[in-house]
C-alpha positions as CSV (number, residue, x, y, z in Angstrom):
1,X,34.7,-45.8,13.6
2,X,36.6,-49.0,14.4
3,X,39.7,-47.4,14.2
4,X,38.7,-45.6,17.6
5,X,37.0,-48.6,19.2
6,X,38.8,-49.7,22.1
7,X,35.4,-52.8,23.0
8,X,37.3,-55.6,25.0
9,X,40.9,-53.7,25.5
10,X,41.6,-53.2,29.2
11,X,43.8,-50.3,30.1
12,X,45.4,-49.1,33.3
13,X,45.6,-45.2,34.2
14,X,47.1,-44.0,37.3
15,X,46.2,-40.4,38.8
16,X,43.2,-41.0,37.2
17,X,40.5,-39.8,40.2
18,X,41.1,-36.2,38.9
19,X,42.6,-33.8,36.5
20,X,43.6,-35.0,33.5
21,X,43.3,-38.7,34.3
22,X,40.0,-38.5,35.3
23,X,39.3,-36.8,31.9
24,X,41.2,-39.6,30.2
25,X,39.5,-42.3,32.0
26,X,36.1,-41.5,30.8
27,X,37.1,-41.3,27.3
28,X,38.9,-44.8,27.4
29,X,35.8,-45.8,29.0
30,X,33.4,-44.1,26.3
31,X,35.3,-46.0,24.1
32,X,34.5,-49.4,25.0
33,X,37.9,-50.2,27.3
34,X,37.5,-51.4,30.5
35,X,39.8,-49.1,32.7
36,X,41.4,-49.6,36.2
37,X,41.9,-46.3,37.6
38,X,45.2,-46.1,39.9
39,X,45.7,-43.8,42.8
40,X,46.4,-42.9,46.3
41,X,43.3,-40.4,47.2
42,X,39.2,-41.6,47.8
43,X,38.7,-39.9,44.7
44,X,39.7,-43.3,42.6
45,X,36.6,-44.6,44.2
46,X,34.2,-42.0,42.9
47,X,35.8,-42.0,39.3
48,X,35.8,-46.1,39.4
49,X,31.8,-45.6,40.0
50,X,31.7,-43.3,37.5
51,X,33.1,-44.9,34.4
52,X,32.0,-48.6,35.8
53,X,35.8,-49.1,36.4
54,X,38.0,-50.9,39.1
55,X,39.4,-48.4,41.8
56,X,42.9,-49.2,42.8
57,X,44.6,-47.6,45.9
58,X,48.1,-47.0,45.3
59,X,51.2,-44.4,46.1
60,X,53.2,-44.7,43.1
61,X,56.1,-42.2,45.4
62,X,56.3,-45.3,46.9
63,X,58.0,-48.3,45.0
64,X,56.9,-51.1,46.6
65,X,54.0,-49.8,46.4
66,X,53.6,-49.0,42.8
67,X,54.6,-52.3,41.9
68,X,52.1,-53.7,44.0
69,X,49.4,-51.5,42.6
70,X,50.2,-52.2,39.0
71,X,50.2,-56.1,39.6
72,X,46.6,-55.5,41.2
73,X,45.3,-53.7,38.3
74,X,46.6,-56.1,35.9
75,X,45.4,-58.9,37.8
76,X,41.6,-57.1,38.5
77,X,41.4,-56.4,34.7
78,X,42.7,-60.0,34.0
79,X,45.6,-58.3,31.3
80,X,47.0,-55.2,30.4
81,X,46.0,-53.3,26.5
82,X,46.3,-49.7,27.8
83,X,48.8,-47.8,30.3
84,X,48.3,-44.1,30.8
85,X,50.9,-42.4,33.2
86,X,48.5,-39.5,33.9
87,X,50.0,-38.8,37.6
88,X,52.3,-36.3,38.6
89,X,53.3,-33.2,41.5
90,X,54.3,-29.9,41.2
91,X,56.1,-28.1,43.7
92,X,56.2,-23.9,42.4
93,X,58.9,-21.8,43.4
94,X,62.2,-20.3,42.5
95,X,65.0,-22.6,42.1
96,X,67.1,-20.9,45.0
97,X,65.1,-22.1,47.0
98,X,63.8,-25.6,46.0
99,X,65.4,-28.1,48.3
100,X,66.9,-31.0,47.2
101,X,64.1,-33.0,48.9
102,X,61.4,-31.3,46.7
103,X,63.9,-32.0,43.8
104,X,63.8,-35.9,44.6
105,X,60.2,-35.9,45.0
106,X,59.6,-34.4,42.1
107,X,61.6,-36.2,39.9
108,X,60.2,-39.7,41.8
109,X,56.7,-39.2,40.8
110,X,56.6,-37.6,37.8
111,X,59.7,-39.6,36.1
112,X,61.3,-42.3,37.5
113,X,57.6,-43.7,38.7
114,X,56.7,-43.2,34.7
115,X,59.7,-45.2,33.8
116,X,58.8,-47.8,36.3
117,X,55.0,-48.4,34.9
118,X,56.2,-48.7,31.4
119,X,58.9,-51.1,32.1
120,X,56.2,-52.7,34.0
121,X,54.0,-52.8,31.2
122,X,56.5,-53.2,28.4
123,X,57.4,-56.6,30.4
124,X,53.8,-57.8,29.4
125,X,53.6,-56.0,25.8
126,X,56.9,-56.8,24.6
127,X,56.7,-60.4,24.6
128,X,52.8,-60.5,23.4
129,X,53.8,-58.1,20.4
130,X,51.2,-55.4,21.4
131,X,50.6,-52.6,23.6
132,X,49.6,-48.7,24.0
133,X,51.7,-46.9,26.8
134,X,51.0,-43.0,27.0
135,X,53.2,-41.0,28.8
136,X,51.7,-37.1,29.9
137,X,54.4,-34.6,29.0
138,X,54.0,-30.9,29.3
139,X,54.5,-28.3,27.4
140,X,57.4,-27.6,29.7
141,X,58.9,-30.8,27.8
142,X,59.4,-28.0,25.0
143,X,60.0,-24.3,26.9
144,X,61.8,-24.0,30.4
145,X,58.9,-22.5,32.5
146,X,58.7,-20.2,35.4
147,X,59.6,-20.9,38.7
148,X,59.4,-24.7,38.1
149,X,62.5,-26.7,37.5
150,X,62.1,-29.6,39.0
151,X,59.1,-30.2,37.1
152,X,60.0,-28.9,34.0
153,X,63.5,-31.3,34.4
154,X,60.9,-34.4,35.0
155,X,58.8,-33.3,32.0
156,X,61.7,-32.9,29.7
157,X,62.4,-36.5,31.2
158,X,59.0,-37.7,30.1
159,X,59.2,-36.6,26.4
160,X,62.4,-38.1,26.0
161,X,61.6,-41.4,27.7
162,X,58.8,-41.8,25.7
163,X,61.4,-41.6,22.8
164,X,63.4,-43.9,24.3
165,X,61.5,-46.6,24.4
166,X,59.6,-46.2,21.2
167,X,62.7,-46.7,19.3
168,X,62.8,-49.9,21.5
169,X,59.7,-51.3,21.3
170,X,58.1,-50.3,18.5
171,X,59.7,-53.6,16.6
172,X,57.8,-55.7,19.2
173,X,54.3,-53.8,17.8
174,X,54.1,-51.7,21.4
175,X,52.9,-47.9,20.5
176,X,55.0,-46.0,23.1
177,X,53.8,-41.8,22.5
178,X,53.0,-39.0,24.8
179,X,50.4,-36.2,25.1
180,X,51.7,-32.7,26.0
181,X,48.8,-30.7,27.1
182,X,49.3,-27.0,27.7
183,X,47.5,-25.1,30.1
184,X,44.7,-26.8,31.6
185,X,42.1,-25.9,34.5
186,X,43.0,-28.5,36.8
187,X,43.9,-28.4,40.6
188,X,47.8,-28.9,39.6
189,X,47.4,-25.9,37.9
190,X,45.4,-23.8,40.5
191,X,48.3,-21.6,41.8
192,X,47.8,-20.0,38.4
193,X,44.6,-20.1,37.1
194,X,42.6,-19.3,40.2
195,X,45.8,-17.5,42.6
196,X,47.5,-15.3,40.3
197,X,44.9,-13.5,38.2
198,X,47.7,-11.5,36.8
199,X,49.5,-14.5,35.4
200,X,46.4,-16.7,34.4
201,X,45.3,-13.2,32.3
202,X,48.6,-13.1,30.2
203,X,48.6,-16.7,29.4
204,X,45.0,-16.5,28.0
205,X,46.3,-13.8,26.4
206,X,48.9,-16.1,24.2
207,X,46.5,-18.8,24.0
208,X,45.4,-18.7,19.9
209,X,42.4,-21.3,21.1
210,X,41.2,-18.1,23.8
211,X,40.5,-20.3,26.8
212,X,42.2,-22.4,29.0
213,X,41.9,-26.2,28.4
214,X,40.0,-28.5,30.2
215,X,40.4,-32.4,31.2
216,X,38.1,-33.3,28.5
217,X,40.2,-31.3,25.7
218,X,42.7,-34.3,25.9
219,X,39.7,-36.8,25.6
220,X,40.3,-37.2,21.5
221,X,44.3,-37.3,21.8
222,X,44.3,-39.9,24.5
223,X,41.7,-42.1,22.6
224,X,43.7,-41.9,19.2
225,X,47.0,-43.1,21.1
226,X,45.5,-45.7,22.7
227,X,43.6,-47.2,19.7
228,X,44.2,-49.0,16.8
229,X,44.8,-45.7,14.2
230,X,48.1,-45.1,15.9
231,X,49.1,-48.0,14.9
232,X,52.1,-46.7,13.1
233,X,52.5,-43.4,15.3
234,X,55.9,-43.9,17.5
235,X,57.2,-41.6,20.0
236,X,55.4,-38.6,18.9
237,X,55.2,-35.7,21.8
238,X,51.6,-34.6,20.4
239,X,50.9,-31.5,22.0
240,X,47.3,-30.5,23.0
241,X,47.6,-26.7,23.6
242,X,45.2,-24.3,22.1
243,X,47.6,-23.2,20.2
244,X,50.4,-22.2,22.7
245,X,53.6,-23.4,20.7
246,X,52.5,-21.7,17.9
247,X,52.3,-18.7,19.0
């Protein structure tokens, strides 16, 4: 299937030592890329080893930072095919009482740092004429949530970013989509799935698929985005959900 094949692309995806990155890695990997996997924990070090990848230590809260993480990466894998945003932070609680600090933090990682990484990248694609960026949404992009507006502001953020620039640089050949995936097992998630019982129950309840999701469930979407049969797909928010919005 050389539509899928991604043999001698090299691709870039940050809070990939866990979670949904980690998930996403291998499948680039699997596929034939050679990935640089970007974060600020030791466990980009055992997903590096794991996928034969290059481990790069970086705090994309921090700007300077971030920028000197990206330029590491890109310079490790000797260019840039691929970027997955697949970082991000939650902070749960009822808006009352969400402090403007937890609003900022918030809204750094899991937007502005997004933005920063594709203009990054788009610096690189745009002139070349090619490029993959995918952007990890939510399916709080589409609903409102519980008890999580910062995060769900930042996600609605990412879905219409992704838009954004699509309309830019999909002229220039770059592919600019995001995945939306719904509710997923990983430790992002945890204050649901393995603290509220009561909560976790009534979402499985919803969920057409019958199970909550897994890293690997977003193994396909991420692959398809990143290879050449999206060629023609821009700024689509392609949710991977078991079914949730269609409930």
């Amino acid at each position: 299937m050389t539509l899928f094949d991604l043999t001698g692309r090299t691709a870039l995806v940050t809070g990939g030592g866990g979670g949904l990155g980690l998930g996403i890695s291998e499948a680039l990997a699997d596929a034939g890329a050679r990935v640089a996997v970007l974060g600020r924990s030791d466990a980009v070090d055992a997903a590096a080893d794991r996928i034969d990848g290059i481990a790069i230590h970086a705090d994309v809260s921090d700007r300077d930072d971030l920028q000197r993480g990206f330029d590491e990466a890109v310079e490790s894998l000797g260019g840039l095919d691929i970027l997955v945003t697949s970082h991000g932070t939650l902070h749960a609680g009822p808006a009352l009482e969400t402090s403007l600090e937890t609003w900022d933090d918030t809204l750094e990682v899991n937007l502005t740092a997004v933005f920063e990484l594709c203009r990054l990248a788009g610096a690189l694609m745009v002139p070349r004429g090619s490029g993959k960026i995918v952007t990890i949404a939510s399916m709080l992009s589409f609903q409102g949530g519980f008890r999580a507006a910062a995060y769900s502001a930042s996600k609605g953020g990412v879905a219409q970013l992704t838009k954004a620039l699509a309309n830019e640089w999909a002229p220039h050949g770059v592919n600019v989509n995001a995945i939306a995936p719904g509710y997923v097992k990983t430790a992002l998630n945890s204050h649901i799935w393995r603290d509220d019982p009561e909560r976790s129950e009534s979402i499985l309840a919803r969920l057409p698929a019958g199970r909550w999701g897994e890293p690997s469930d977003l193994a396909g979407a991420a692959v398809f985005l990143s290879s050449p049969a999206s060629d023609y797909v821009h700024g689509i928010v392609l949710p991977v959900d078991g079914g949730w919005l269609g409930r």
